[in-house]
C-alpha positions in Angstrom: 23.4 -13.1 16.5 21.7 -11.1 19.2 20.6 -13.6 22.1 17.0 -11.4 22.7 14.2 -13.6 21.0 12.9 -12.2 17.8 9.1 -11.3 18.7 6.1 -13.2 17.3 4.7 -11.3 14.6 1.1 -11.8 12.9 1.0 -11.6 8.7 0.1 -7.8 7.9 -3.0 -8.7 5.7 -4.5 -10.3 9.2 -3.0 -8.3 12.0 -5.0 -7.0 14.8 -4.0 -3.4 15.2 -3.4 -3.1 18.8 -3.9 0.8 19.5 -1.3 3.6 21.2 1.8 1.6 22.9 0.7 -2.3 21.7 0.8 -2.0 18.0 1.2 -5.6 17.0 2.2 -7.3 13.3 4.2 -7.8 10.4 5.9 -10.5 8.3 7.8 -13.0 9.3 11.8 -11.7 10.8 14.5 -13.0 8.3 17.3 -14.6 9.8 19.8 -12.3 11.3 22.8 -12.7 8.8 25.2 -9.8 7.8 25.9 -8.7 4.2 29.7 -9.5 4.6 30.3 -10.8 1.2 31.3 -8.5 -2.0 27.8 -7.6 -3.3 26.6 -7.1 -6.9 23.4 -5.6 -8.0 21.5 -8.5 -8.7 22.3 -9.9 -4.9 20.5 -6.4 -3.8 17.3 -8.4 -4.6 17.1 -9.9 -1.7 16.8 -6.5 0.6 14.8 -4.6 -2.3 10.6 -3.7 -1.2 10.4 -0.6 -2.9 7.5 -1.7 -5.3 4.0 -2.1 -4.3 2.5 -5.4 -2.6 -0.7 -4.2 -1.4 -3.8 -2.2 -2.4 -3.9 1.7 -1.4 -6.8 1.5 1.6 -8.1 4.7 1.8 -7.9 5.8 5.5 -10.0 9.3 5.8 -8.8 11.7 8.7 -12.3 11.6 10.0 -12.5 8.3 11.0 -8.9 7.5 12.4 -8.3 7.4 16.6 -6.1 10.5 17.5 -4.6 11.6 20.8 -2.6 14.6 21.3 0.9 14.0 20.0 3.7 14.1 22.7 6.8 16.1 23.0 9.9 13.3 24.2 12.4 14.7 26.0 16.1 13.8 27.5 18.0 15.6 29.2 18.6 19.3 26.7 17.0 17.5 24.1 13.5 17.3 22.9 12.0 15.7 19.9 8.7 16.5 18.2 6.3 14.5 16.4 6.1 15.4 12.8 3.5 13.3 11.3 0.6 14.9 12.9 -3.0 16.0 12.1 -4.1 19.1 11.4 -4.4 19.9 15.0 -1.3 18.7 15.7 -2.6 15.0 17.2 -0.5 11.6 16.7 -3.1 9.4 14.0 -3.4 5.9 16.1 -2.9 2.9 13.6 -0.6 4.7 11.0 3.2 5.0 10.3 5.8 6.8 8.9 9.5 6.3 9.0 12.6 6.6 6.7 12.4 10.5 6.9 14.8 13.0 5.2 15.0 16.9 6.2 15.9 19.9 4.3 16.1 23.2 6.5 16.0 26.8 4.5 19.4 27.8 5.6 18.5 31.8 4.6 15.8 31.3 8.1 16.4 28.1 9.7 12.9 28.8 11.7 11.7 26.9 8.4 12.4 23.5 8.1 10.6 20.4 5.4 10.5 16.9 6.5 9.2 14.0 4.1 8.6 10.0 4.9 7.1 7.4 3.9 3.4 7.3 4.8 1.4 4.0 5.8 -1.8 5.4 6.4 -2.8 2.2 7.7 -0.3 -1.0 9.0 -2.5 -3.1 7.6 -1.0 -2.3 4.5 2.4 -1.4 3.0 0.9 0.4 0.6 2.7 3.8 1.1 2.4 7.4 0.4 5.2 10.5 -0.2 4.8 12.2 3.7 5.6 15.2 4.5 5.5 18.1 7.2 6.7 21.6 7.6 7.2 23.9 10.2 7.9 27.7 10.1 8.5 28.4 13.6 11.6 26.3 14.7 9.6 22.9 15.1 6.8 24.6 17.8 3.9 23.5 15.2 3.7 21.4 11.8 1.5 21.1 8.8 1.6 17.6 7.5 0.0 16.3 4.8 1.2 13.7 1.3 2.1 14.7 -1.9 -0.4 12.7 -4.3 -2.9 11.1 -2.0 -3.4 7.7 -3.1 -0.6 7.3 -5.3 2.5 5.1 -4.4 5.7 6.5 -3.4 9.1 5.8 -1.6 12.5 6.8 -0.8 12.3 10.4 0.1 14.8 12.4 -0.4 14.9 16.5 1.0 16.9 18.8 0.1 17.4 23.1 -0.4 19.0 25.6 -2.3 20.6 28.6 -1.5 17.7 30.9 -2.1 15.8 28.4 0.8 13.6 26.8 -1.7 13.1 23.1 -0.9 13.1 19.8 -3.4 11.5 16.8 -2.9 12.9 13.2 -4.5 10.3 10.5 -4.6 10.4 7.4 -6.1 7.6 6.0 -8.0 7.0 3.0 -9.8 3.8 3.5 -12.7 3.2 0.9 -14.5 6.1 -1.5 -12.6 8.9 0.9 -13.8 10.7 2.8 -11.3 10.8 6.6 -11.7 11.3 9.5 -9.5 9.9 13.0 -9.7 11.0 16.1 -8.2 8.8 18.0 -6.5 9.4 21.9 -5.1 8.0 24.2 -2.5 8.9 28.0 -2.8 7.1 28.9 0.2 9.1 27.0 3.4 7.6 23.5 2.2 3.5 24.7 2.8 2.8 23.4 -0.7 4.0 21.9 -3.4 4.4 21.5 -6.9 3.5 19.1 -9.6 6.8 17.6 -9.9 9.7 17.3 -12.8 10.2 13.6 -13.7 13.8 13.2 -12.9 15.2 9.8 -14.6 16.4 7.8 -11.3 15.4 4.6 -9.2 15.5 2.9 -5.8 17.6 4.6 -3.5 18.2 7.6 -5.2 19.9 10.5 -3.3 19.5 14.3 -4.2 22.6 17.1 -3.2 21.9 20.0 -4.1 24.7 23.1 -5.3 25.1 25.4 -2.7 28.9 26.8 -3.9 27.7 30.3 -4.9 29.4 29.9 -8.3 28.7 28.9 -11.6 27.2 25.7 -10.7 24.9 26.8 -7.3 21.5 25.3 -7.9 22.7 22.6 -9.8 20.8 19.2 -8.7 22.0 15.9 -8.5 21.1 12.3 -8.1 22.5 8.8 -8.1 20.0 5.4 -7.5 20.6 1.9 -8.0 20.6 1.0 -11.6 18.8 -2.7 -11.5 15.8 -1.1 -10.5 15.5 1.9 -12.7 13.3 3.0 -15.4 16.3 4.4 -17.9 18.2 0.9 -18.6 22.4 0.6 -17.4 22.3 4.4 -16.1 22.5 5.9 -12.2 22.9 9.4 -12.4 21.2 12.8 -13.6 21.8 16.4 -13.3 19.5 19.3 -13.7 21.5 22.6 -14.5 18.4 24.7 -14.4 16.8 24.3 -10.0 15.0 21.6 -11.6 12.8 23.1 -14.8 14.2 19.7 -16.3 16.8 16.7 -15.8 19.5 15.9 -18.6 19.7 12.4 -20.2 20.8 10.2 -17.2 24.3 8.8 -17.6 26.2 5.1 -16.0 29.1 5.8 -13.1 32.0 4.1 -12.6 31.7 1.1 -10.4 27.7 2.3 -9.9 27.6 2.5 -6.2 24.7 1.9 -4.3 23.2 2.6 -0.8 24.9 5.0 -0.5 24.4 9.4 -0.9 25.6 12.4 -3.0 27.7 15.3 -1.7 28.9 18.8 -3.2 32.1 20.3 -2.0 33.2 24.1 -1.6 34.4 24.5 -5.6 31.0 22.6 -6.9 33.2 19.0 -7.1 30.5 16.1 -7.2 31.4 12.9 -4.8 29.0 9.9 -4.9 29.6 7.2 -2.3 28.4 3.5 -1.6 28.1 -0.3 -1.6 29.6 -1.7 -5.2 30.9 -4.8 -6.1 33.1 -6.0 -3.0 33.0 -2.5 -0.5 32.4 0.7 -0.2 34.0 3.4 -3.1 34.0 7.5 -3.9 32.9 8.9 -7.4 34.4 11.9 -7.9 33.4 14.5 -10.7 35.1 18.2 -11.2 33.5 18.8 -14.4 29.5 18.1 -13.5 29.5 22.0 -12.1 30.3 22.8 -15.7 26.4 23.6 -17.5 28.2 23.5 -20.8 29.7 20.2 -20.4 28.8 16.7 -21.1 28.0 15.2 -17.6 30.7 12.4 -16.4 33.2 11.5 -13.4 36.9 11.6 -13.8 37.9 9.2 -10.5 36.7 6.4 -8.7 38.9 5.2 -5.6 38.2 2.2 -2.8 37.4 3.4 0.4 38.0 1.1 4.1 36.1 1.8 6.4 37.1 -0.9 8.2 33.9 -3.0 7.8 30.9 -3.0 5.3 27.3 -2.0 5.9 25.0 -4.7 6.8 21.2 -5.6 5.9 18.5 -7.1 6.7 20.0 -8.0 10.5 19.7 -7.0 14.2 17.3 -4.5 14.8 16.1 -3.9 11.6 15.8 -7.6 9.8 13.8 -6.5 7.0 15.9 -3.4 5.6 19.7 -1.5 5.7 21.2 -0.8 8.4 22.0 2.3 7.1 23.4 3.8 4.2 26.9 5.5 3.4 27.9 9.0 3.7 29.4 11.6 2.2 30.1 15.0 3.0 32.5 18.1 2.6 33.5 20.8 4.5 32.3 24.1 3.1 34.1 26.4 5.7 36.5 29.2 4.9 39.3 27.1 7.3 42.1 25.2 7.2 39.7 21.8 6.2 37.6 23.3 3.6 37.3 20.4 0.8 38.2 18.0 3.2 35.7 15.0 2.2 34.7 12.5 4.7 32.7 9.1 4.4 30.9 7.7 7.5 28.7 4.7 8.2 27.6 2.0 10.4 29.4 -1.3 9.6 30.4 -4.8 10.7 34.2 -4.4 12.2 36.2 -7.3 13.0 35.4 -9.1 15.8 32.3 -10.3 17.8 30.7 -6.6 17.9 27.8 -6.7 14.8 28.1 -2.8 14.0 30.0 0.4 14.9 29.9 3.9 13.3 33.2 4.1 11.5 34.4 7.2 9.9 37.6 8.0 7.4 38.5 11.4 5.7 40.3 12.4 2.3 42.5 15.6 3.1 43.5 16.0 -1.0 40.1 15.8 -2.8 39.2 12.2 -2.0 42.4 11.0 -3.8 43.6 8.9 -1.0 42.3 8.6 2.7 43.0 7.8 5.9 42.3 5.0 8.3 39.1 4.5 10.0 38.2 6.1 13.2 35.4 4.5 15.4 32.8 7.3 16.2 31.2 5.1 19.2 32.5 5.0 22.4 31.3 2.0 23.7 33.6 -1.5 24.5 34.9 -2.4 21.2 33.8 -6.3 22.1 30.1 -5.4 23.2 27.5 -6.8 21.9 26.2 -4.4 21.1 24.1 -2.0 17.4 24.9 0.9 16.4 22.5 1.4 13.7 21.6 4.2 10.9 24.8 5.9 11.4 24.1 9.1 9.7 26.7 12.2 9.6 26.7 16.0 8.1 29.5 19.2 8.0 28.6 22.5 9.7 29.3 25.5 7.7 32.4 26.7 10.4 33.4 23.1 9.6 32.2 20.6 12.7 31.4 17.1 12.2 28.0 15.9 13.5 27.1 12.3 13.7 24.1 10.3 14.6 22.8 6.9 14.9 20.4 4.8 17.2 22.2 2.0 19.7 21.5 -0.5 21.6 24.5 -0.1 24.6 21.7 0.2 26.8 20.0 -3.2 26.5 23.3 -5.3 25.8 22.6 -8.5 23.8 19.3 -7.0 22.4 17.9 -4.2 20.4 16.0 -1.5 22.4 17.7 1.7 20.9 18.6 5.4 21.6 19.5 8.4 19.4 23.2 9.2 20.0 25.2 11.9 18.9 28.8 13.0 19.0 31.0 15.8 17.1 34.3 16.5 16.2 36.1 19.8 15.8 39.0 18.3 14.2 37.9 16.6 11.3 37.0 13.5 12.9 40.0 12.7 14.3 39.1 13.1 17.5 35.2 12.7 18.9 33.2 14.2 22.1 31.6 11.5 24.6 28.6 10.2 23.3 25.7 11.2 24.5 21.7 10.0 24.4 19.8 12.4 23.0 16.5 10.4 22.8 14.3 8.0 25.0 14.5 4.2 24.0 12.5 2.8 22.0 11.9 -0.6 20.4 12.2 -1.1 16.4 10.3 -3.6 16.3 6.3 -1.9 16.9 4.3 -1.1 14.6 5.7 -2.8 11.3 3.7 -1.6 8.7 3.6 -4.9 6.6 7.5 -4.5 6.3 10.1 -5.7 8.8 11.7 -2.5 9.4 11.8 1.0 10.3 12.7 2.5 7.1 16.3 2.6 5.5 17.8 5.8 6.9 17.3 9.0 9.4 18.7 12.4 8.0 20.3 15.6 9.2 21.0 19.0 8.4 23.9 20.8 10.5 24.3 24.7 11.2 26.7 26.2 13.4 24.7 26.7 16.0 21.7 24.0 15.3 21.9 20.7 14.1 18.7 19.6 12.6 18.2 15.5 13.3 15.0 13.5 11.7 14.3 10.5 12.7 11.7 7.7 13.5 11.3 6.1 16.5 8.2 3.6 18.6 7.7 6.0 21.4 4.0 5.9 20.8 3.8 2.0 20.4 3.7 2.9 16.5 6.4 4.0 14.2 6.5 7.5 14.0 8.9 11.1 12.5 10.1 13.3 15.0 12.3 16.5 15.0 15.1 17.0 17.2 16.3 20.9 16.9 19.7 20.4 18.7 21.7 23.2 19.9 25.1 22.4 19.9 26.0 24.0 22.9 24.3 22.6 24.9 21.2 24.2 26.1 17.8 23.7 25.5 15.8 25.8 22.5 15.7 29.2 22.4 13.6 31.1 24.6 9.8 31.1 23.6 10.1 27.6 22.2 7.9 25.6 24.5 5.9 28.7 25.5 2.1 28.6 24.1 2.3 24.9 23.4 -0.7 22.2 24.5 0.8 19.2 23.5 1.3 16.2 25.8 4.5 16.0 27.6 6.4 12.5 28.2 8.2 12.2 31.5 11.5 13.7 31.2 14.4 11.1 31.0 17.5 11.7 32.4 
């Protein structure tokens, strides 16, 4: 347990909102105790607040406190607040966090970036967030999908024509759904939705192969808290005019995300029973067949995820992740699985990583992505990774090396041109921050952050207290090394932090 004192926190329905950097409140921290032991569904319980406690309080633009939203820079790197007025000012008294990104990969200028959207921390009543930007992150449009009607676990995604998708999880009536929603038009406005089976924790990949199966959708939740009885899984064959009947999965992993590899194979990874295990399906890219998986393996990563701990006591730590290399090399199909878990030892978390070379029949040993002391006591939370299409491994996650023994965190990120054999020196890419401002009736900062990797770009959104609140931002990071491309900071009014080194 970290030795920094857990701060005192007022109950959300009577917090006093204190404005800009002082936002006080939330529930009362859990203890900080790790999820070490094999886990079943039922013990997910315990972490689950997808559902709603409180009353939607209407919060009218009009009369919220705005100041211009600020542009936080370190070093190359500069992130940009997301959710934003129509002006482009920070809303005082809000928040938003557990973001996911999809980026139109035709014209990456355009990029979509939902949340979960608190118009008010003096409830935890939420809303499906969103934002979009059309010229590289300079300016977003923000807004919700269905104002006043509860929604969680967003989920971004886009196809290979550039249209984006939107997973949200709903729960009318006490029954957990999701609907799908789509933007043909770079994520400026939306559509009504498809109602696509699913339930908490759901995660969307979306077909980008080019063959018979591009376009396909996918999605795998938690099944204990799911509208469609024992099932975890559904696949729309058509960009998303419907969703099949959903379907079980072996071993019905949890926590965890979907991935689709260079020949349409399906991999689903996450917490079950007793660790962390791969799904495997070569037949889903088939329209004509029935949907199912043909392999389930165990996977070491030489730890397991934690919850409810650290700097986030009321929520993951992060989830697991899949991906695949889609490049024409000598790796395409590799698969790779990455998250942040408890090691052995005094340490509480590290970013571990392993890799399948044959299809995800067997795979290697763990590789620790952070470079810190291995005995430091130190978090490296919300470990989050995603393949480049010339075959790089990016990786990021938020850590505490910087304030040893407590939990003031910074965005890191490192890469691997070697299929994460080997990784670069990490490197801070954001200003600290603390996670524990501006609870919005929850103990946490969200479940997740998101990324989207080109070859030139990689694509980060996160959530972070630099304004004394919890708030999105959007990191456009070039990966070599420079800062954006010319013209990106010209014409811009914002508010500028002091730049950290």
């Amino acid at each position: 347990m970290s030795s920094r004192p857990l701060p005192l926190l007022f109950v959300a329905r009577t917090a006093v909102i204190c404005f800009v950097a002082t936002v006080c409140l939330a529930k009362t921290v859990t203890a900080d105790e790790p999820v070490l032991q094999p886990m079943t569904h039922e013990d997910a319980l315990k972490f689950h607040n997808e559902q709603p406690d409180d009353p939607y309080i209407e919060a009218p633009l009009a009369d919220r406190v705005i100041h211009p939203a600020r542009r936080w820079r370190r070093g190359a790197s500069l992130s940009v607040q997301v959710n934003v007025d129509g002006a482009g000012n920070n809303i005082v008294g809000d928040a938003a966090n557990e973001p996911s990104i999809a980026v139109d990969l035709t014209d990456s200028s355009n990029v979509a970036i939902g949340w979960r959207q608190f118009d008010t921390i003096m409830s935890n009543f939420r809303q499906a967030g969103w934002s979009s930007t059309s010229d590289s992150g300079a300016t977003w449009n923000a807004s919700v999908i269905e104002p006043g009607v509860f929604r969680s676990d967003p989920v971004l995604d886009s196809d290979s024509d550039g249209n984006f998708y939107y997973n949200s999880l709903s729960v009318p009536g006490g029954n957990f759904s999701c609907e799908v929603f789509r933007s043909f038009n770079g994520g400026a406005t939306w559509d009504a939705g498809v109602f696509a089976a699913g339930g908490d924790k759901q995660w969307m990949a979306i077909d980008r192969s080019g063959g018979l199966s591009d376009g396909h959708i996918y999605s795998n939740w938690n099944e204990t808290f799911s509208c469609c009885g024992p099932t975890s899984f559904v696949r729309s064959t058509d960009g998303g005019d419907s969703y099949e009947s959903p379907i079980s999965i072996p071993r019905q992993p949890f926590w965890g995300t979907t991935a689709v590899g260079p020949n349409g194979d399906t991999y689903v990874t996450g917490r079950d029973g007793g660790g962390i295990t791969v799904v495997k399906s070569t037949t889903l890219k088939d329209p004509g067949m029935p949907p199912a998986f043909d392999s389930d393996v165990s996977v070491d990563l030489g730890g397991i995820p934690r919850a409810s701990a650290g700097p986030n006591p009321g929520g993951l730590l992060g989830q697991v992740w899949v991906a695949v290399d889609q490049s024409l090399g000598a790796r395409s199909g590799w698969v790779y699985v990455l998250a942040s878990v408890n090691p052995p030892g005094a340490d509480p978390l590290d970013v571990h990583l392993v890799r399948s070379e044959d299809g995800g029949a067997t795979w290697s040993a763990p590789v620790r992505v952070n470079d810190d002391p291995s005995d430091s006591n130190t978090w490296q939370w919300f470990g989050t990774l995603s393949v480049a299409p010339n075959g790089r491994l990016d990786a990021i996650w938020v850590d505490t090396r910087a304030d040893p023994g407590g939990f003031d965190s910074e965005l890191y990120y490192a890469s691997s041109d070697d299929g994460g054999i080997t990784w670069s020196t990490n490197q801070a890419i954001s200003p600290a921050f603390d996670p524990f401002l501006g609870y919005p009736g929850q103990n946490k900062i969200g479940d997740y952050y998101d990324m989207v990797s080109e070859d030139a770009f990689v694509h980060i959104a996160y959530s972070a207290t630099f304004n004394g609140e919890q708030d999105v931002y959007y990191l456009r990071l070039p990966t070599n090394g420079t800062l954006f491309e010319d013209g990106f900071e010209s014409g811009t009014t914002a508010e500028w932090s002091t730049t950290v080194p």
